[in-house]
Residue, then its C-alpha position, 0 to 999 in steps of 0.5 A: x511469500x509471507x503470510x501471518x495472522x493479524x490478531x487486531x489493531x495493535x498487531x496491524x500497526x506494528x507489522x506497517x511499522x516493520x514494512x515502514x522501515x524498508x528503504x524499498x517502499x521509496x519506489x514500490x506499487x503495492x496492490x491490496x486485495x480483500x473483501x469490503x471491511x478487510x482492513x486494506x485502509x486500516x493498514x495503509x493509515x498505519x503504513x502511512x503514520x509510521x512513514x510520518x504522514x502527519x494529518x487527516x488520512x482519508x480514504x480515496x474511496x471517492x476521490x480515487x487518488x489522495x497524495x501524501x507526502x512524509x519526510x524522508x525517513x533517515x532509516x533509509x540512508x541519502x536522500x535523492x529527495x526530501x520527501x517521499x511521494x505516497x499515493x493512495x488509490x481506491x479503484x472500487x468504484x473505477x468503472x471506465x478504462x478512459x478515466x485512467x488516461x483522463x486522470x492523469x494515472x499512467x503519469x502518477x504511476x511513472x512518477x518516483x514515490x510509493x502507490x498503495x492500490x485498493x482494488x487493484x483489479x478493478x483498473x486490470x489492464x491499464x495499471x502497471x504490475x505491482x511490485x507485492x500483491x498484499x492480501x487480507x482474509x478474515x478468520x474464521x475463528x475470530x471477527x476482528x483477527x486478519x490473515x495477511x498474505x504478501x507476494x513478492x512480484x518483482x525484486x521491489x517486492x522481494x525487498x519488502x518480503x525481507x523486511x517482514x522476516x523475523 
């Protein structure tokens, strides 16, 4: 486990600049958890900006799943291909067990390519474990300060934990 305090904006944009430099993103699943307003898609536009996704980053919140693609980050040594596949899901509105096979997600998730997951336990049954569990807490003592949780639940995610130690 990792865990430490989010004091704003700037501070969430340099830890998803640490997480981006970890070659173990190529192929990760990573659930965020957090109350309406934690910050879940503020870090995952940080994430995916220092990855190189150029353009308008929208929240899935409607759309379930929107598909980014960024180049391979050099960083990370060969490439096995020239982008990097990234989806980003929002299950908070996901109500129905049969839209997962309906929209294609069991494919989505065995495709090669890093899943960012809101609400992850709203698809709790279908969706495949993920390889960290990220979670944003507020303060108490500060409106806009975030506590940030990460847990390693497979090596994948172990890998991602090194790469947040100072």
């Amino acid at each position: 486990m990792w865990r430490t305090p989010l004091l704003g904006e700037a501070q969430t944009q340099a830890l998803a600049e640490r997480l981006a430099h970890s070659p173990a993103l190529a192929n990760a699943v990573i659930a965020l958890h957090g109350d309406l307003g934690a910050g879940k898609t503020t870090l995952v536009r940080h994430l995916l900006r220092a990855l190189g996704v150029g353009g308008r980053i929208k929240s899935p919140t409607y759309t379930v799943v929107e598909p980014h693609e960024a180049p391979w980050p050099s960083a990370w040594g060969a490439a096995p291909h020239p982008t990097l596949a990234i989806s980003h899901f929002d299950f908070y509105r996901f109500a129905d067990p049969r839209e997962w096979e309906d929209a294609g997600f069991r494919e989505l998730f065995a495709q090669p390519g890093l899943k960012l997951v809101e609400w992850p336990e709203k698809a709790q049954g279908v969706m495949p474990t993920p390889d960290a569990d990220l979670i944003l807490e507020p303060m108490d003592d500060h409106d806009d300060c975030r506590r940030l949780s990460l847990f390693a639940r497979s090596p994948t995610g172990a890998r991602l934990l090194e790469a947040l130690a100072p």
